[in-house]
ZASE-837748 format. One record per residue: x, y, z of N, C-alpha, C, O in turn. Coordinates in steps of 0.05 Angstrom, whole numbers, plus 5000, padded with zeros to 4 digits. Layout:
N
XYZXYZXYZXYZ
...
***
This chain:
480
560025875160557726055160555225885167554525685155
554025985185551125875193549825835172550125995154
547825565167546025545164543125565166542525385182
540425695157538125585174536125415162536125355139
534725345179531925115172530125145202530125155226
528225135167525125175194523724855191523324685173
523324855208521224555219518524605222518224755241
516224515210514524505219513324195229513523985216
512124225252510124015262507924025256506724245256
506623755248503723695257503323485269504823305263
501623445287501323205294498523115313497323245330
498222875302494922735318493123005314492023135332
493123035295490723135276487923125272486123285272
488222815270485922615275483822675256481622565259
484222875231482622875206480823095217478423075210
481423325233479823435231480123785214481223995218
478523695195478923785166477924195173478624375158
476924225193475424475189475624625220475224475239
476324935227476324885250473224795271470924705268
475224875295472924705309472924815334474325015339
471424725352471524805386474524665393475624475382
475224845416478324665433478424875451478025125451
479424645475479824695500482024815517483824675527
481925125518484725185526483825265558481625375561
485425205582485925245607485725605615487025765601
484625655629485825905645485425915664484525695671
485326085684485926095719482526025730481926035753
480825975711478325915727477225605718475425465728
479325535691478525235680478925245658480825335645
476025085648476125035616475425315605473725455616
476825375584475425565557475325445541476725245543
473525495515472525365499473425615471472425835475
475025585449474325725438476025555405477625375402
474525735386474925615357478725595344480425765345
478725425337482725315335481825125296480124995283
483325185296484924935274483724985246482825205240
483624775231482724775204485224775187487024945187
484824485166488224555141488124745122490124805107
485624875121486025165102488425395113490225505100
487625445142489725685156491925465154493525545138
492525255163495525115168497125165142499525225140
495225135124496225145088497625445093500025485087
496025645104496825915101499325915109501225985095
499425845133501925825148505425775135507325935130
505025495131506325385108506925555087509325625084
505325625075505425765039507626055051509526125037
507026215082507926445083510926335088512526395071
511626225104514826075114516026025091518326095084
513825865076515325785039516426045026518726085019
514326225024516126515017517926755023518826955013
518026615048519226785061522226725065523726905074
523326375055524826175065525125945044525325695047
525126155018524525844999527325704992529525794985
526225424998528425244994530125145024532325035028
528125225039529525165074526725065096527125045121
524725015088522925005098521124665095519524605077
521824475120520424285121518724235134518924355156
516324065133513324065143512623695144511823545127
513323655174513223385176510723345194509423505208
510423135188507322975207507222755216507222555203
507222775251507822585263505522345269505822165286
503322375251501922155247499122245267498722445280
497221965260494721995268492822235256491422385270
493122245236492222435215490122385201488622565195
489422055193487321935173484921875180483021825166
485421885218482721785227482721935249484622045260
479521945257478522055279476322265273475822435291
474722275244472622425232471422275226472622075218
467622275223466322065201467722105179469121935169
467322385168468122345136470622145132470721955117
472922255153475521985146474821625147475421465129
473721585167472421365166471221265150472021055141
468821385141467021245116468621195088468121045069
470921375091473121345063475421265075477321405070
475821085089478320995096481421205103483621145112
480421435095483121535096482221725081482021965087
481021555048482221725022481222015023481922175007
479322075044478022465035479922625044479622865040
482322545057484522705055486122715045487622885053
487022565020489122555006488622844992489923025002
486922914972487623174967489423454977491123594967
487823435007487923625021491323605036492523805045
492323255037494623325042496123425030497323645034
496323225006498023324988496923614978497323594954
496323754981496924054982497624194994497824444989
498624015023500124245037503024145033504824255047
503623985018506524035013507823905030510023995037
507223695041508723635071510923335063510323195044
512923285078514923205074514622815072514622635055
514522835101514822595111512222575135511322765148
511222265138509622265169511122045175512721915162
510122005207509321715228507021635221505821715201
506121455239504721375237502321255263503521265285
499721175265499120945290496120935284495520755268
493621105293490721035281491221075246489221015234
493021145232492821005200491820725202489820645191
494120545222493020215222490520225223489920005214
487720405230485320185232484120095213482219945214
485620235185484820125162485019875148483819785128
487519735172488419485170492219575151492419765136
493819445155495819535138496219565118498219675108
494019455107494019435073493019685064494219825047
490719755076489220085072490220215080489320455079
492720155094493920445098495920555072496020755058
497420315074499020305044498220395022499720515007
495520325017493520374996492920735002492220874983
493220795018492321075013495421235027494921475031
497921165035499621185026501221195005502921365000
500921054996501721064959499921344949501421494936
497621424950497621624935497621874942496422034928
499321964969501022054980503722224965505522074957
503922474962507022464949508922524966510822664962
508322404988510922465015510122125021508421975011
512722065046512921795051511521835078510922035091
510921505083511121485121514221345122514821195103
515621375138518021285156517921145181517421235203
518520925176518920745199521520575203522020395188
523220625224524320395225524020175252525620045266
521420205250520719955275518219835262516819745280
517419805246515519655237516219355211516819415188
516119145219516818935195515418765202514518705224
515018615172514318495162514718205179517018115183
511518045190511917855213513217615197514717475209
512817565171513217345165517917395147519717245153
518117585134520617605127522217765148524617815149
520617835162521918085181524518325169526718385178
522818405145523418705138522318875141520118845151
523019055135521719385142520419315115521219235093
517019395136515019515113514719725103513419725083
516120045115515820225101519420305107521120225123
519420525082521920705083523620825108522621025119
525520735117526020695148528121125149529221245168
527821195125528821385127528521585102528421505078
528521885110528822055081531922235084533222245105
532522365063535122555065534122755034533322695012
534622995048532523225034535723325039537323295057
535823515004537723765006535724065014533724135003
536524145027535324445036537024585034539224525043
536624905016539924995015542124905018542524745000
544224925035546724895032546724575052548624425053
543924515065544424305090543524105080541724155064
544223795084543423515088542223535107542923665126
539923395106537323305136536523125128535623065106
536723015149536522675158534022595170533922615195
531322485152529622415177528222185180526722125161
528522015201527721815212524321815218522821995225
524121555213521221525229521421255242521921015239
520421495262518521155275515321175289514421365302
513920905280511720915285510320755312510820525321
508620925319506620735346507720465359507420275344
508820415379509920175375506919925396506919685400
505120145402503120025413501419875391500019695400
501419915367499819785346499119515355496719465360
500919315357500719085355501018985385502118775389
499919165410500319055427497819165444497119015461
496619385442494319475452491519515437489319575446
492319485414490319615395489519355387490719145391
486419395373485119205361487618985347489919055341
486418745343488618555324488918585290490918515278
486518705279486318745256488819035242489419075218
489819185265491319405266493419265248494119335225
494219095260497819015254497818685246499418515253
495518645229495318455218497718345203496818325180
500618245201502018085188504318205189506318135175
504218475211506618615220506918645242505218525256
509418825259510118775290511319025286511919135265
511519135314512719405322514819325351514219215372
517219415340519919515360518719765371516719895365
520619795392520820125397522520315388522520565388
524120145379525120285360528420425370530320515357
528120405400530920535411533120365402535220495403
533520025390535919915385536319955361538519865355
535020055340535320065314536020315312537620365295
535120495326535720835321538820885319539621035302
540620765339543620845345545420855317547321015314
544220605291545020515275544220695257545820855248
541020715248540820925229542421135233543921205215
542421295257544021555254546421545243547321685225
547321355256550621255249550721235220552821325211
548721105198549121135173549121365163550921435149
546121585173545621775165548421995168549022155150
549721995188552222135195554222045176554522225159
554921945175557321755172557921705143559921805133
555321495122554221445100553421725084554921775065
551321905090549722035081550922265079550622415059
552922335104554022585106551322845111551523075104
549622755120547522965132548923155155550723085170
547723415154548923565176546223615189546623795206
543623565190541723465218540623215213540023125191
540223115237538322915243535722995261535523125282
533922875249531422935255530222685270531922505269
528522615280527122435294524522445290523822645303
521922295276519822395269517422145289516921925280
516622205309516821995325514321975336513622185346
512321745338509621715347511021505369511021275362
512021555390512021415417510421495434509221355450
510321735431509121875455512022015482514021925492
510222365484512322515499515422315517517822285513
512722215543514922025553517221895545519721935544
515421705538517621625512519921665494521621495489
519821875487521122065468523422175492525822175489
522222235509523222405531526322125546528522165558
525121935540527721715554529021605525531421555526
527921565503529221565477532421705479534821655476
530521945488533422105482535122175504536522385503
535222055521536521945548539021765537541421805538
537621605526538921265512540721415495543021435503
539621555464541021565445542521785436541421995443
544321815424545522055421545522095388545221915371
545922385383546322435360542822595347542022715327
541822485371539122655344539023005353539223105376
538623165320538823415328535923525340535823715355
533923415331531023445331529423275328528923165307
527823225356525822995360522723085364521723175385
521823045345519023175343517822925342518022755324
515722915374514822765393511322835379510523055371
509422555380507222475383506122355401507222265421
503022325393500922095417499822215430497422245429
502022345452500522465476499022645479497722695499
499222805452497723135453498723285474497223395490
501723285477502123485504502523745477503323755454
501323935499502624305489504824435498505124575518
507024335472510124525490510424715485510724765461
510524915504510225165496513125205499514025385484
514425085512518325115512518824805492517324605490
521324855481522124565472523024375504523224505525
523324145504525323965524527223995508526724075486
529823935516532923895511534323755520536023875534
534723435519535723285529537623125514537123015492
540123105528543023015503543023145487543523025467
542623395482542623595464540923625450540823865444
538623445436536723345435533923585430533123685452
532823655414530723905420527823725414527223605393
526323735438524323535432522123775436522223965451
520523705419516923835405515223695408515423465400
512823795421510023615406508823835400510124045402
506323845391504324085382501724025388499924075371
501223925413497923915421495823635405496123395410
493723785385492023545375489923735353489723975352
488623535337486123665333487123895303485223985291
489323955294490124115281490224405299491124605288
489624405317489024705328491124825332491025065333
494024655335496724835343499024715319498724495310
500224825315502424715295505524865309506225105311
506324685313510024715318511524815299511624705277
513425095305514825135288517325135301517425195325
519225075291521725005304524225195271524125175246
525725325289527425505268530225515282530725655302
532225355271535025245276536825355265536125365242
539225465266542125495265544125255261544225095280
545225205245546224945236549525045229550025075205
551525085246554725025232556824805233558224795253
557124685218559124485220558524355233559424295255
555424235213554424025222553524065252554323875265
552424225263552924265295549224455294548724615276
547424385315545524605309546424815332546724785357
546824985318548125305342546425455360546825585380
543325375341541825545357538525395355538325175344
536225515365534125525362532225705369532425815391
530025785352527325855362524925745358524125675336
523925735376521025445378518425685391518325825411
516625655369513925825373511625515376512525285369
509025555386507125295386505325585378505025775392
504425545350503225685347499725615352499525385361
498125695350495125765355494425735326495725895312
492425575310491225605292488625795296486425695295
488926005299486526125303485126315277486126395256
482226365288481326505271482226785256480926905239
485026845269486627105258487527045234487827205216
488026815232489326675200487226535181485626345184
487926695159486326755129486826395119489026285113
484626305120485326075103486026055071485226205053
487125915069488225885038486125765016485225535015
485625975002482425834989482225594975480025484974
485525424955485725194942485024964966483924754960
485825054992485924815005482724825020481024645021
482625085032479025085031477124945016475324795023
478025034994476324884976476424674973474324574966
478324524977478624164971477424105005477023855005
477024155020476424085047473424095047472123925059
471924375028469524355027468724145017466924025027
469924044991469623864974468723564989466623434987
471423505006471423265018468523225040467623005046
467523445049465423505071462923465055460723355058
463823575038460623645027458123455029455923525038
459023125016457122905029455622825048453622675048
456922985072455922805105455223155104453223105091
455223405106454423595119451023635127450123785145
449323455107446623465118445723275137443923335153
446823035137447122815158448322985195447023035215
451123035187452523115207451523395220452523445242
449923555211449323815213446023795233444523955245
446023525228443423575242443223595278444723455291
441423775290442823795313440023585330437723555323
441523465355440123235360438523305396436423215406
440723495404439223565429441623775446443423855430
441923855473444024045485445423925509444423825529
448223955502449323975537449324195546449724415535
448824095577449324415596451724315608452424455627
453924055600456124115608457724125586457523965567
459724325589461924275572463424005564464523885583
463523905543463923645540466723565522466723585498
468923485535471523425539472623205539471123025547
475823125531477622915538480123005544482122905533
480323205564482823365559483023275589485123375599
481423085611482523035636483522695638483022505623
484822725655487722385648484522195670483721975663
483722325688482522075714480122085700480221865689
478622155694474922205684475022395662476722565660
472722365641473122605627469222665626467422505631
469122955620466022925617464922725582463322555576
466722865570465922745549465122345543463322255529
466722235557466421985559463721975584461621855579
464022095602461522125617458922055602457121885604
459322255586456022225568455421935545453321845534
458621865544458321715527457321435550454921385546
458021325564457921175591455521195598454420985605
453221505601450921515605449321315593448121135605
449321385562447921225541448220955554446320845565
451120825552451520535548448520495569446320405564
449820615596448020485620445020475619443520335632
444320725595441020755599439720555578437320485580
441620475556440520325535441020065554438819955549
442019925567442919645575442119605597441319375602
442019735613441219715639443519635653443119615677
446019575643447919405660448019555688446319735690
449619515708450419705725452619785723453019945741
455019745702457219795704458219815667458019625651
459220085661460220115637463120125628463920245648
464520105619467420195613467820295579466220215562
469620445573470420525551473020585556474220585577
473920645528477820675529477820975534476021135528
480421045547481721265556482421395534484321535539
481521405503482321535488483221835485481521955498
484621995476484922275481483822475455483822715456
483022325434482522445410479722535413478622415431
478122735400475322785399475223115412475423195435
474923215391474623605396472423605404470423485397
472923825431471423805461468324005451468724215439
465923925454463224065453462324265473461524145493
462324525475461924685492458624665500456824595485
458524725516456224815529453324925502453225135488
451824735503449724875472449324625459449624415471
448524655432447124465416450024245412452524235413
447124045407450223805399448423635377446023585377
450523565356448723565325450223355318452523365328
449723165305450722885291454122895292455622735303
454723115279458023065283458823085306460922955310
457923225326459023155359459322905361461422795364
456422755358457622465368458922365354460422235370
459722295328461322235313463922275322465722095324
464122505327467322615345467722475363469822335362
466322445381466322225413467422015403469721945409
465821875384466021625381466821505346465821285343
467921575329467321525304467921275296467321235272
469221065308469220835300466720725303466520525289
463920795320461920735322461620435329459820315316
463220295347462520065345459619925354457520055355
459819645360457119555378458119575399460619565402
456119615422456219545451455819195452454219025444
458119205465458218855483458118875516458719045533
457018575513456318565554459018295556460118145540
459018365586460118095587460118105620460118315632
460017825633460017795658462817875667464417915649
463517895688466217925699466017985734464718155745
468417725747468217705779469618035784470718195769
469018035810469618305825473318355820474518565817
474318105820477718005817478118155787479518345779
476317975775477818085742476618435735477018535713
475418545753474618845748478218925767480019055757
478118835786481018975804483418875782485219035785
484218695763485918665752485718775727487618775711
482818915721483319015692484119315702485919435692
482919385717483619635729486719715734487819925728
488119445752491619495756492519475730494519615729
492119375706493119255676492619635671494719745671
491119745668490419945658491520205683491520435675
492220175704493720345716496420425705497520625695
497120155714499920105701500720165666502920225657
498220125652498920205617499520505618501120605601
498120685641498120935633499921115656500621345655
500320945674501921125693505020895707505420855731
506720775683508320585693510420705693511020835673
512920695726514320915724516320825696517021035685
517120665686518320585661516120695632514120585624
517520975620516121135597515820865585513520805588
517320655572517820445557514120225569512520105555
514320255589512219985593508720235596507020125610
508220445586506420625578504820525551505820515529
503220475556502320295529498420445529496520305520
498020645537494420685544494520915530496620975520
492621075526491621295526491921455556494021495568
489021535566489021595584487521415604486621215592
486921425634485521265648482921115641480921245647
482520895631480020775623477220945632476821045654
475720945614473021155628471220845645471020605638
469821015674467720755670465620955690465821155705
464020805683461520935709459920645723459920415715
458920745739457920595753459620335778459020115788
461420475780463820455799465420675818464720915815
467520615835468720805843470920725852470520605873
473020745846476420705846477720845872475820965883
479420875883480720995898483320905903483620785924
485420935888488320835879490921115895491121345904
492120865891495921055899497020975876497720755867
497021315862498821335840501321205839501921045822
503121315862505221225865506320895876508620825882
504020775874505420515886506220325862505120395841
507520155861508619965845505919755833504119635846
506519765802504419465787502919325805504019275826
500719245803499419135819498519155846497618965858
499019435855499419455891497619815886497619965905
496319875861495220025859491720115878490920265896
490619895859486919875877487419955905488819815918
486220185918486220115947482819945949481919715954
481920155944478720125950477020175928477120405918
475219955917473119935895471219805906470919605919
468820085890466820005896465219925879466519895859
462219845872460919755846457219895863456519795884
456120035855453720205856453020165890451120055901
455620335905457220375932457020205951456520245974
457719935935458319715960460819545945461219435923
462119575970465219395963464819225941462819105936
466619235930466918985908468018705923470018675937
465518485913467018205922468318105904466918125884
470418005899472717835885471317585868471517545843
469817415888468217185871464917225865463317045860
464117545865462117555848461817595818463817645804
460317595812458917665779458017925782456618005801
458818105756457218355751457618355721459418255706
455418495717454318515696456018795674455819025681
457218725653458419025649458419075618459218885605
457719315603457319455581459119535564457319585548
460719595555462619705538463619635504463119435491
464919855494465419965467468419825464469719775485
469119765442471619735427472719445442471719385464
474119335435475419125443478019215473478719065491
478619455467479119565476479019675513480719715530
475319665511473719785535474619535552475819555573
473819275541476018995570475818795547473918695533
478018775548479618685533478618365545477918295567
479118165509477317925517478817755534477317565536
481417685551482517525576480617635596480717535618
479217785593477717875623474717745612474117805589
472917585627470217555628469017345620470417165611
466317305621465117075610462817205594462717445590
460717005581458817115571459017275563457617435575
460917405537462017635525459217585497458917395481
457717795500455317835481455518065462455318295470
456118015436455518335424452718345417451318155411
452018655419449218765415449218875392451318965382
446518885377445919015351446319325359446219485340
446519405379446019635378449419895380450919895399
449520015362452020145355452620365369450520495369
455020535387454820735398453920925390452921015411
453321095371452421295365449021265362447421455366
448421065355445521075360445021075391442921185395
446020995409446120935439446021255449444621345467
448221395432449221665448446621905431446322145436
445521775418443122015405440921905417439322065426
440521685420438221595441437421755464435321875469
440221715480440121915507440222205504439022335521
441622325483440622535475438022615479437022735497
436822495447434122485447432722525469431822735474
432422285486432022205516430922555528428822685525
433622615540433522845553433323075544432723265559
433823095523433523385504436123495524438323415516
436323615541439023755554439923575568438423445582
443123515568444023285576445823395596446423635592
447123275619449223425640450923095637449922875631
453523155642456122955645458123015664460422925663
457023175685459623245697461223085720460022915734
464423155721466022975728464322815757462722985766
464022595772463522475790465022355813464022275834
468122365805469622345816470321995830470821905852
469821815793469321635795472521475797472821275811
474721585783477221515800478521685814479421905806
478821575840480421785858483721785865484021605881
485521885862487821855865487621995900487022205910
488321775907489121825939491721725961491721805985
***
């Protein structure tokens, strides 16, 4: 006799506690309209729970703790309430690290669900630092679920991320867990709880056999169908809290028989849940007179939902250039930060853009090391090997102009760069601006200077500045 089990996803969340503006596509472009918030998600949850009690799991594929001031200024901790009230199982993991590993643990522990990893250990004994697996009775079924976390931590991200640990990818260790979980555990599904990112996930399960359900992070893609590969039912659920994955399986003899996969819409049709409302107001309540203040307007819609340019980084790139004068800015291709429509923009916008708030640094750099940070960063985000994908999205920069072949092989990318529209020379000096360690990375440059002055004061400056601000795309990398 069949079994069932419902799955729910969340994933790259990014702490945003309340809904918000998000960017959905239709036949003329961007729309802009209100998504998310963990009060309705709670709703969600609580109705499946009654409807299905005792069959109903709620996993989180990480990047949950950061990407709000309020998460920031508390390391994590203004969400622990609010998680733990929705009941949720198990996460991944990847911006948890910017707390450093210790703060993540630290606000892990008071957590009553685990993170799961089995690609993360310990640099000096080389064990697994966190629980490399869970096994939950659900009615009549064993479920098996794996984690694995970010394996970019310790290879793209700041150094303070993965301070005294290292990240696999996790594909040579996976063949084995299952094999226990099968075999040992006697589970009749396996689950996959996985911050690689789509791609990734997508050749994972090329390689490995045996997983019943691979619920994919990072990328923020929206599946509105599952993928199915090696039998394999792979999920993501977008970003931002605004969509949540539900996945509803058929399970006989050990076998999953069937599926139905909805990407649902957090929208304003769903009644938030007032316990969890209320703990969310709670956590807000501090920064709402700070963050509420409004600082000036875009007349463009302001976004990170495009892979070559985004406006949103646009405006951020404005600032760098008008506070510094440099001629040339860069920032990271990040994908996180709920998009600002057209209208007022008030302390927590920029906060959204940018909430790590770092300083702006200069640093010299020849025309050569701009064309090699550029191929390094082609290649992180568009390498035909899912495995050698290590970026966000395309580095933002202004005050340049790119013109690349997608399709050509590592290093054979650059056709034509320019720097404020004259060829770039190889053995000159230019002058260049940028955020995070991230924006060029320190093997590139000389005279690397940090400035007193912090992004968000930079991005309210220019605000200020213009009172109505415009960012629109420029068509500063060209795929040709």
């Amino acid at each position: 006799m069949a079994e069932s089990l419902t799955i729910f996803q969340l994933n790259d969340t990014h702490a945003y506690l309340e809904p918000h503006p998000e960017l959905f596509w239709n036949g003329r472009g961007a729309d802009y309209r209100t998504a998310g918030g963990f009060a309705r998600i709670a709703t969600l949850l609580q109705e499946a729970r009654r409807d299905q009690p005792g069959r109903v799991l709620a996993l989180d594929g990480g990047d949950t703790l950061h990407g709000t001031y309020p998460a920031v200024q508390t390391k994590g901790h203004a969400l622990i309430p609010i998680l733990n009230a929705l009941g949720l199982d198990a996460m991944s993991a990847h911006w948890e690290f910017a707390y450093g590993p210790d703060g993540f643990r630290q606000v892990a522990a008071q957590l009553n669900y685990p993170p799961l990893a089995i690609n993360c250990y310990d640099s000096q004994t080389g064990r697994l630092v966190f629980q490399p697996y869970l096994v939950r009775e659900l009615g009549r079924l064993r479920v098996g679920i794996i984690g694995i976390m970010a394996t970019i931590v310790d290879k793209t991200m700041p150094a303070h991320f993965s301070q005294g640990i290292r990240f696999t990818l996790g594909n040579e260790e996976l063949p084995g867990v299952i094999n226990r979980l099968r075999q040992d555990e006697k589970v009749d599904v396996v689950i996959v709880l996985s911050h690689l990112g789509f791609p990734q996930d997508m050749k994972l399960a090329q390689e490995v056999s045996g997983m019943d359900v691979l619920l994919s992070a990072h990328t923020h893609n929206r599946l509105y169908q599952p993928a199915v590969v090696n039998s394999t039912i792979i999920i993501q659920s977008g970003c931002h809290g605004s969509f949540v994955g539900r996945l509803d399986v058929e399970v006989e003899n050990r076998r999953v028989t069937g599926f139905r996969h909805q990407l649902i819409t957090v929208s304003e049709s769903l009644p938030p849940d007032p316990t969890v409302q209320g703990l969310v107001y709670q956590a807000l309540a501090p920064y709402r007179e700070e963050l509420g203040r409004v600082v000036g307007r875009t007349a463009t819609g302001l976004n990170r939902n495009t892979v070559l340019e985004a406006t949103m980084d646009n405006l951020l790139l404005h600032s760098l250039l008008d506070i510094t004068g440099c001629p040339v800015a860069f920032s990271n291709g990040w994908r996180y930060g709920a998009p600002i429509p057209p209208g007022l923009i008030t302390m927590n916008d920029l906060y959204n853009i940018i909430p790590v708030n770092p300083p702006l640094s200069t640093v010299q750099m020849t025309g050569d090391e701009i064309r090699a940070l550029l191929e390094e960063n082609l290649e992180h985000t568009f390498a035909r090997d899912p495995y050698h994908q290590m970026g966000g999205y395309l580095k933002r920069a202004l005050g340049l102009r790119l013109y690349f072949k997608l399709e050509n092989p590592h290093g054979q990318r650059v056709q034509e760069l320019f720097i404020q529209d004259e060829p770039v020379r190889g053995d000159k000096l230019y002058d260049v601006v940028f955020v995070t360690e991230q924006g060029v990375p320190a093997r590139y440059g000389t005279n690397r200077q940090q400035t007193t002055i912090k992004a968000v004061q930079a991005l309210r400056r220019y605000v200020q500045k213009h009172r109505t601000v415009e960012a629109e795309l420029q068509g500063t990398m060209v795929a040709v």
